[in-house]
C-alpha positions in Angstrom: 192.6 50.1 138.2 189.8 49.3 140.8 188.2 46.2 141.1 185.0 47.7 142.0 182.4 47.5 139.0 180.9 50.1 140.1 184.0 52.5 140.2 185.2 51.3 137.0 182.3 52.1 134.9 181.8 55.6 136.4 185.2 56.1 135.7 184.4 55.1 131.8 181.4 57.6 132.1 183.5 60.7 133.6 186.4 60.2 131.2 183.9 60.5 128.7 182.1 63.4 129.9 185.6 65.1 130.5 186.2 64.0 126.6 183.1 65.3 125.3 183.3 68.8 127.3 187.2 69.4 127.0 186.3 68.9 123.1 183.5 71.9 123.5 186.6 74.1 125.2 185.6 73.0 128.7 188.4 72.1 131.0 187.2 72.9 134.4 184.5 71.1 136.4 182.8 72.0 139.9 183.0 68.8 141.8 179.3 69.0 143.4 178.0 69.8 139.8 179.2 66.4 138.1 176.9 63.6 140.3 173.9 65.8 139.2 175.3 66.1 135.5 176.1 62.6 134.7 171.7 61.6 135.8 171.2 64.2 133.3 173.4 63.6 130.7 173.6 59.8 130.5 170.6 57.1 130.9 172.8 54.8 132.8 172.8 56.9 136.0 169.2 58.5 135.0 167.9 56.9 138.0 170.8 56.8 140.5 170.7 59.0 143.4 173.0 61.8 143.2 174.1 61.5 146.5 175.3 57.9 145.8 177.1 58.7 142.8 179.3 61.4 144.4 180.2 58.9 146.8 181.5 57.0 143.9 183.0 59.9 142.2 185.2 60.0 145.3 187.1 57.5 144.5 187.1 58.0 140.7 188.4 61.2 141.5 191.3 59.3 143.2 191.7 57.2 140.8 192.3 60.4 138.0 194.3 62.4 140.3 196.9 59.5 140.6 197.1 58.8 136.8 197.2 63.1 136.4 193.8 63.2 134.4 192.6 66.1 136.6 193.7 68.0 139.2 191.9 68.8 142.3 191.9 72.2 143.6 189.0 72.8 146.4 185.7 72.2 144.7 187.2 72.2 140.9 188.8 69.9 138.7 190.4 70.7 136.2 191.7 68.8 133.4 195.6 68.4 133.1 196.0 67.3 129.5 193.8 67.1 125.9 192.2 63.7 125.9 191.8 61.6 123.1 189.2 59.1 122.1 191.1 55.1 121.0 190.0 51.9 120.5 191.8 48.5 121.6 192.4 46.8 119.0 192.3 43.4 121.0 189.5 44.1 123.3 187.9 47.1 121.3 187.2 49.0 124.6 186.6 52.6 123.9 189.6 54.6 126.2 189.4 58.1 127.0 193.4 58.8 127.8 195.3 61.8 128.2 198.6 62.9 126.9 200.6 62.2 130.2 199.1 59.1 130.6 200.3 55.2 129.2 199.0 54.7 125.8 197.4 51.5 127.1 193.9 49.9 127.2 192.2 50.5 130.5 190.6 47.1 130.6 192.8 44.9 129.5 196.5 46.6 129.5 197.3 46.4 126.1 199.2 48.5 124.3 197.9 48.6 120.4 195.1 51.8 120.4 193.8 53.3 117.7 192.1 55.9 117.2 188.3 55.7 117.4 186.1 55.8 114.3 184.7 58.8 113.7 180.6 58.6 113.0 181.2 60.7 109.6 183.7 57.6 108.8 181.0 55.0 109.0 
């Protein structure tokens, strides 16, 4: 995992925007569409400038293509697995992980996830 904040939280952000898509039957994404989407779609990047955040993106993209979350094939993505929505039950970070990947908090490598709590649940 990178030890850039910055990196790490946009990765948080994607994995939940490839979530929430993949979830709507979505499973492939234009690279130079996703900066623009995530100002739109969440309020942490509502001000950033696009051109900033697909700097970023770069390396999340790195970061997914190692761990085979996405594949990158020109200008697409596309999603290699369905992801699923758990909760650490030590640190209670919310993980977005694939099938293919380790079944293991992102932030603090533990290995107890459950699955998230649905909003209907609460």
């Amino acid at each position: 995992m990178s030890a850039d904040p910055a990196v790490r939280e946009l990765e948080w952000y994607l994995r939940d925007h490839l979530f929430r898509q993949s979830h709507v039957g979505k499973t492939s994404f234009r690279r130079e569409f996703l900066p623009q989407e995530m100002v739109t779609l969440y309020l942490r990047y509502r001000n950033s400038d696009p051109d900033q955040l697909s700097n970023i993106l770069t390396s999340v993209i790195e970061i997914l293509t190692a761990r085979k979350v996405v594949r990158q094939d020109r200008n697409e993505l596309k999603l290699l697995g369905r992801m699923t929505r758990l909760q650490c039950v030590k640190c209670f970070y919310v993980n977005y992980l694939t099938e293919v990947e380790p079944r293991a908090c992102l932030r603090c490598q533990h290995s107890e996830l459950q699955d998230f709590p649905n909003k209907k649940a609460a």
